[in-house]
C-alpha positions in Angstrom: 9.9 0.6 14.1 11.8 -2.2 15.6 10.7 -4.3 12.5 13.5 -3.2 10.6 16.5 -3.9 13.1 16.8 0.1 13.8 17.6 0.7 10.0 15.6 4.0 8.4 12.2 2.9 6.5 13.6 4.0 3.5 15.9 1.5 3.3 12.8 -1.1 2.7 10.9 1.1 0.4 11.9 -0.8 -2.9 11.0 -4.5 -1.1 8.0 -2.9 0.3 6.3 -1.5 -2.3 7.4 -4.9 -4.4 5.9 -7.0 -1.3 2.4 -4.6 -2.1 1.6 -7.5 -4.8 1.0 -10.6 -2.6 -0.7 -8.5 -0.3 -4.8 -10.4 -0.2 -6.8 -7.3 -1.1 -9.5 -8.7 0.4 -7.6 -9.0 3.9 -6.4 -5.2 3.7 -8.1 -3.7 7.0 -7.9 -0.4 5.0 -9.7 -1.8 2.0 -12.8 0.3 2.3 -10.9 3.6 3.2 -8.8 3.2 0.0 -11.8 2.5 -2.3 -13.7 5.4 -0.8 -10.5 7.5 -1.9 -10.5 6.3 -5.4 -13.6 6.8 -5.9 -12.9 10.3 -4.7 -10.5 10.7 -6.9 -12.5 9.0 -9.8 -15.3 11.5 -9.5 -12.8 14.5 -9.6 -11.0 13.1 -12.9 -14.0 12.7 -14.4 -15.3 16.3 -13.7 -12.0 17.6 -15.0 -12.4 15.2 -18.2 -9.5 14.4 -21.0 -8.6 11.5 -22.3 -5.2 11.5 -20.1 -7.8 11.7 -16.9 -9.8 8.9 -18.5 -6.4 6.7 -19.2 -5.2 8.0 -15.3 -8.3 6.6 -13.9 -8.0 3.3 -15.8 -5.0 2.4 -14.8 -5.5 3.4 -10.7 -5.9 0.5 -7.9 -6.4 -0.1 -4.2 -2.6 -2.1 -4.9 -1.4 1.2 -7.1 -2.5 3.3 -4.3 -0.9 0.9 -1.4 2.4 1.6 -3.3 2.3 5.0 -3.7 1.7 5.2 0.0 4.6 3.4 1.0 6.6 5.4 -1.6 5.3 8.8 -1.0 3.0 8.8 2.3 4.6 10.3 5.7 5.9 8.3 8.2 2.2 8.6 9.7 0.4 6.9 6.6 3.4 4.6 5.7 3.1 3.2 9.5 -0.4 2.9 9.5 -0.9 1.1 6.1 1.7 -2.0 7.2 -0.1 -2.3 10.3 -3.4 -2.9 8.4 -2.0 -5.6 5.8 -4.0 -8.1 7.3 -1.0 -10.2 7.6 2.7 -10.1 9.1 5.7 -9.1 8.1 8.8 -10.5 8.9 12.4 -9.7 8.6 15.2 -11.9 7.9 18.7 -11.6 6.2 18.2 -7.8 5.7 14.9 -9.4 3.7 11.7 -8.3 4.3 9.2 -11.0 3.0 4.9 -11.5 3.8 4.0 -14.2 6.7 1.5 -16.5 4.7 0.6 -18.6 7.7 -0.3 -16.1 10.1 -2.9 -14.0 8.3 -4.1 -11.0 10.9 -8.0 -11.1 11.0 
């Protein structure tokens, strides 16, 4: 990606996954997709039971699950995810930092 001035994407994991927090849920193109897949995974937790499942579930988000993507998705998934943001992102200073003013629709 050409994004990161022809540096690896794992160099941005860390700011990526900390820029996941200002992302507007309710812009995230992938919104439905991700709740579909918690939900998934809800119903599976809840079939295997336990309190740790119950505590698992609890604590599991469209924004938890954004970050794992970025940390732990392929190249595939990561790509995909950062082009459905719903909003830019820009590089600057070896900084990679959220466009507020240009929200994608």
């Amino acid at each position: 990606m050409c994004l990161f001035e022809n540096r690896p994407l794992r160099y941005f994991i860390p700011q990526l996954i900390d820029l996941m927090d200002g992302v507007n849920i309710d812009r995230f193109l992938l919104k439905r997709e991700f709740e579909y897949e918690l939900k998934r995974f809800h119903s599976i937790s809840d079939q295997l039971g336990g309190v740790s499942q119950k505590d698992a579930r609890d604590n599991i988000d469209i924004r938890s699950q954004m970050k794992y993507v970025v940390e732990n998705g392929s190249s595939q998934e990561k790509k995909r995810l950062l082009k459905n943001l719903g909003i830019k992102i820009l590089l600057k200073d070896k900084t990679i930092y959220l466009d507020k003013q240009t929200e994608v629709c």
